[in-house]
C-alpha positions, -999 to +999 in steps of 0.1 A: +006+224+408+007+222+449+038+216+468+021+181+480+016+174+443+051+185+435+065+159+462+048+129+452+053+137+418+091+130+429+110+099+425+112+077+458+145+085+465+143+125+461+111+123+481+132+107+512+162+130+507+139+161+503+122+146+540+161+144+557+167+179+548+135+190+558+144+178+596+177+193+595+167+223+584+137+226+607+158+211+634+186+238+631+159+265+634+152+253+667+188+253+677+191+289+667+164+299+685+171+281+716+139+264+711+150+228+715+156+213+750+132+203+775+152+214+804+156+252+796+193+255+791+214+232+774+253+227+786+265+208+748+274+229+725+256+236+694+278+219+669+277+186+694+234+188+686+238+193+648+259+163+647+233+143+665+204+155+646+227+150+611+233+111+624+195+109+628+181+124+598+206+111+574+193+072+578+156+089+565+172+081+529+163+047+540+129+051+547+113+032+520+144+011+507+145-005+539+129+017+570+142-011+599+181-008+594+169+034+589+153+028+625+181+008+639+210+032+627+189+063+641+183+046+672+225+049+686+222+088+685+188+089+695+202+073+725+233+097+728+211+127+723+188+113+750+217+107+780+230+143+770+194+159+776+167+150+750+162+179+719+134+179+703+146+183+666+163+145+675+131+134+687+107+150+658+133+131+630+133+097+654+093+101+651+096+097+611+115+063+616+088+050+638+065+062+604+082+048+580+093+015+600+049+007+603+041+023+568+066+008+545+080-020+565+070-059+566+037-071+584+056-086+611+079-051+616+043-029+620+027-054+638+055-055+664+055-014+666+024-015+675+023-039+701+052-018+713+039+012+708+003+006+726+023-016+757+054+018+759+019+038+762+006+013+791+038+008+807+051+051+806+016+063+816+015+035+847+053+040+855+049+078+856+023+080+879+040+053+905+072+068+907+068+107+903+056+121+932+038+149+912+010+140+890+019+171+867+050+154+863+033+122+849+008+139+831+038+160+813+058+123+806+025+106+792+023+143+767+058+138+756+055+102+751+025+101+728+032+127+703+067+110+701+058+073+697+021+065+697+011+096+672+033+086+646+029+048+648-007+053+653-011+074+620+008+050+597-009+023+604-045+042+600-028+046+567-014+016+555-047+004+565-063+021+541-038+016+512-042-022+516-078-015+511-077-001+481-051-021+467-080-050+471-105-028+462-084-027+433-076-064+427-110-071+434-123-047+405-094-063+383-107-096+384-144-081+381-134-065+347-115-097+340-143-117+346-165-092+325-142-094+301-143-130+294-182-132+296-183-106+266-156-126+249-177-162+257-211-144+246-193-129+212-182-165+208-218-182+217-235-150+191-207-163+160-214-201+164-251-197+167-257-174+134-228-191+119-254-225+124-285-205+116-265-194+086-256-233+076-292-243+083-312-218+069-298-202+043-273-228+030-305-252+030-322-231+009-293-225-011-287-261-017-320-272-024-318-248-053-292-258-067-302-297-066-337-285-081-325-264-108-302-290-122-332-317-120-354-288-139-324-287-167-323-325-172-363-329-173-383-334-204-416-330-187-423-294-186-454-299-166-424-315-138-401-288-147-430-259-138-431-277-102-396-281-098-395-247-103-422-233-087-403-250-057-370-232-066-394-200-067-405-209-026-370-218-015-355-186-032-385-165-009-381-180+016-342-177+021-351-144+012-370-138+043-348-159+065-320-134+053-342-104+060-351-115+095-315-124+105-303-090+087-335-076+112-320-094+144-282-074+135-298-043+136-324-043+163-308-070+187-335-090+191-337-129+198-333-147+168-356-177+182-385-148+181-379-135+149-377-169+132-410-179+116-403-217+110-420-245+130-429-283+129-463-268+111-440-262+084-425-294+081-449-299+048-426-274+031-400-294+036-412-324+025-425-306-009-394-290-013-373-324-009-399-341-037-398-312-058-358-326-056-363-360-065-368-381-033-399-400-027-404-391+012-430-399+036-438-381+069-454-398+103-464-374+128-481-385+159-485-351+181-518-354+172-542-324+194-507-327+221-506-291+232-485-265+216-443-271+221-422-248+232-409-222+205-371-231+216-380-270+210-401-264+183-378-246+157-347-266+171-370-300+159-378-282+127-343-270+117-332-311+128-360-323+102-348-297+077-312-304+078-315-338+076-336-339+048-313-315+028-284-336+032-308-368+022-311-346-009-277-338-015-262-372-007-284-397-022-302-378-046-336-398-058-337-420-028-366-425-002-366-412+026-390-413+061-396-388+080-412-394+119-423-370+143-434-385+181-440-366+213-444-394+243-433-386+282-423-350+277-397-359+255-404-350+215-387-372+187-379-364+154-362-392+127-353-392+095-342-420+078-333-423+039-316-446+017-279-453+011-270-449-023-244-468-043-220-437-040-232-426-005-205-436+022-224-416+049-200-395+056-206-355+048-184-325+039-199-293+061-211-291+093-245-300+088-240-329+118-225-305+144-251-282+134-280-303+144-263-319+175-260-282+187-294-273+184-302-304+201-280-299+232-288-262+233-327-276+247-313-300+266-318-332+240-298-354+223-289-364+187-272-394+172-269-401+138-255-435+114-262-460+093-294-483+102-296-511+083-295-501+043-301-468+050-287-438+073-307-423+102-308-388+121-324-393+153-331-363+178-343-364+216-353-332+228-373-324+262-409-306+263-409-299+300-373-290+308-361-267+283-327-251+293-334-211+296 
């Protein structure tokens, strides 16, 4: 592990004591080399500089805690050093405050270091050269000055500059992952509720119409009506079959479930057999006529309508009639089916056969209402040929 490493691996506190230290030590090396002042010569006395660079370095422990009252405390022996002759160790550890002060401080305390910072650089450079005679002079003032004040004020704010940037970099790739995050979780919940209604109308359809058809091929004499009966159970058990295949299909490969689905309004006749092999006496009025072909997403959505609604016709009022209408007019297409009310029918079902349907219907755009009319109970469905949602 590098030393760098080693130090920001450090607790906050250490890191700023280890810093304090650092100037001390480095500053006493100066003094014992006579390396310090600016002047040459220096009349205070050694232990008089140590005790000055000490009262500068020890407010470093503040430096992220709280780097103003750091600056402020350094700033009374800054002074002192300065009237006695400036050293350079005092002037190197002052330089840290003036860091720390525009890295870790408020907005308002960098943004006010900088202004003075840039104006001291203004004001010293202009000052130097009016009232030293010698432009070396002023040139040497201006050198001292900037590695002192404008260097270190200059280089915190480069970086704090960046680390605010990341830090929204960051936040803005949180709220990217959280956003990602809850359309997975909204498209897991839109995949459930749409097989979890394919499952209700296709196979439980199937399933039911089964079960109502072999307890009518049980109580039947005939055996001529019982062979039809169950040659219908025979096409309903295939066909759930390959409605379970294709859906088991769509798991594995991932593909659309509206491509893989074979049902359409040309297989409304199935329907209707399958609901007579039941019991109910059910007519069909279609008027799409040679209209062009619907749209697939329209076109299963109006079948699985018609097919639900006949199977709960079915289960509900067993031996009824029932009508079933299909109309396309002004790029709207309308399927109804309307059926009896039995003696023992209140209308009201178990499942979620009526949810089902009204989400098919709103997932193309259309509409679905459904309730007694008249002596019976009607499903009606609206759904839109030219504006089907994508």
């Amino acid at each position: 592990m590098s030393v760098l490493s080693t130090y920001r691996a450090l607790p906050g506190f250490a890191q700023d004591l280890l810093v304090a230290v650092a100037f001390v030590a480095g500053g006493s090396a100066l003094y014992a080399a006579d390396m310090h002042a600016f002047a040459g010569h220096d009349p205070v006395p050694g232990w008089g500089r140590h005790t000055l660079l000490v009262a500068v370095a020890a407010p470093l422990l503040l430096r992220r805690r709280a780097p103003a009252t750091g600056l402020c405390l350094a700033a009374v022996p800054l002074a002192a050093d300065i009237a006695l002759g400036p050293t350079v160790p005092v002037l190197l550890a002052f330089t840290d405050h003036l860091y720390a002060v525009t890295l870790y401080g408020s907005r308002r305390a960098n943004r006010v270091l900088v202004t003075v910072a840039a104006a001291g650089s203004l004001a010293v450079t202009v000052g130097a050269l009016v009232l030293t005679a010698d432009w070396r002079t002023a040139v040497l003032v201006v050198v001292v000055y900037v590695p002192f004040v404008a260097v270190p004020v200059w280089w915190a704010t480069n970086i704090r500059q960046h680390r605010e940037l990341a830090e929204t970099e960051r936040e803005a790739a949180a709220r990217l992952a959280r956003i990602a995050e809850l359309d997975r979780d909204a498209a897991v919940a839109a995949e459930r509720a749409r097989m979890a209604r394919d499952l209700h109308d296709v196979i439980a359809g199937h399933l039911s119409a089964i079960a109502l058809q072999s307890e009518a091929a049980l109580s039947t004499p005939d055996p001529t009506a019982a062979g039809t009966v169950l040659r219908s159970v025979r096409e309903n058990s295939v066909s759930a079959l390959e409605e379970m295949r294709a859906m088991i299909g769509l798991l594995r490969t991932g593909e659309s479930a509206e491509t893989t689905a074979p049902a359409r309004l040309s297989a409304l006749s199935k329907l209707v057999e399958s609901a007579r092999a039941s019991g109910m006496r059910v007519e069909v009025h279609s008027e799409l006529g040679g209209e062009p072909g619907l749209p697939a997403a329209v076109d299963l959505a109006a079948y699985r309508i018609a097919q639900e609604a006949l199977t709960n016709a079915v289960r509900h009022a067993p031996g009824s009639s029932a009508t079933v209408t299909v109309r396309r007019a002004d790029d709207e297409l309308t399927v109804e089916v309307v059926n009896e009310l039995t003696g023992t029918q209140d209308g009201k079902g178990q499942g979620t056969g009526l949810l089902s349907m009204r989400e098919r219907a709103q997932a193309v755009g259309g509409s679905l209402s459904a309730g007694p009319a008249g002596h019976g109970w009607r499903v009606r469905a609206v759904l839109p040929v030219g504006r089907v949602r994508s």
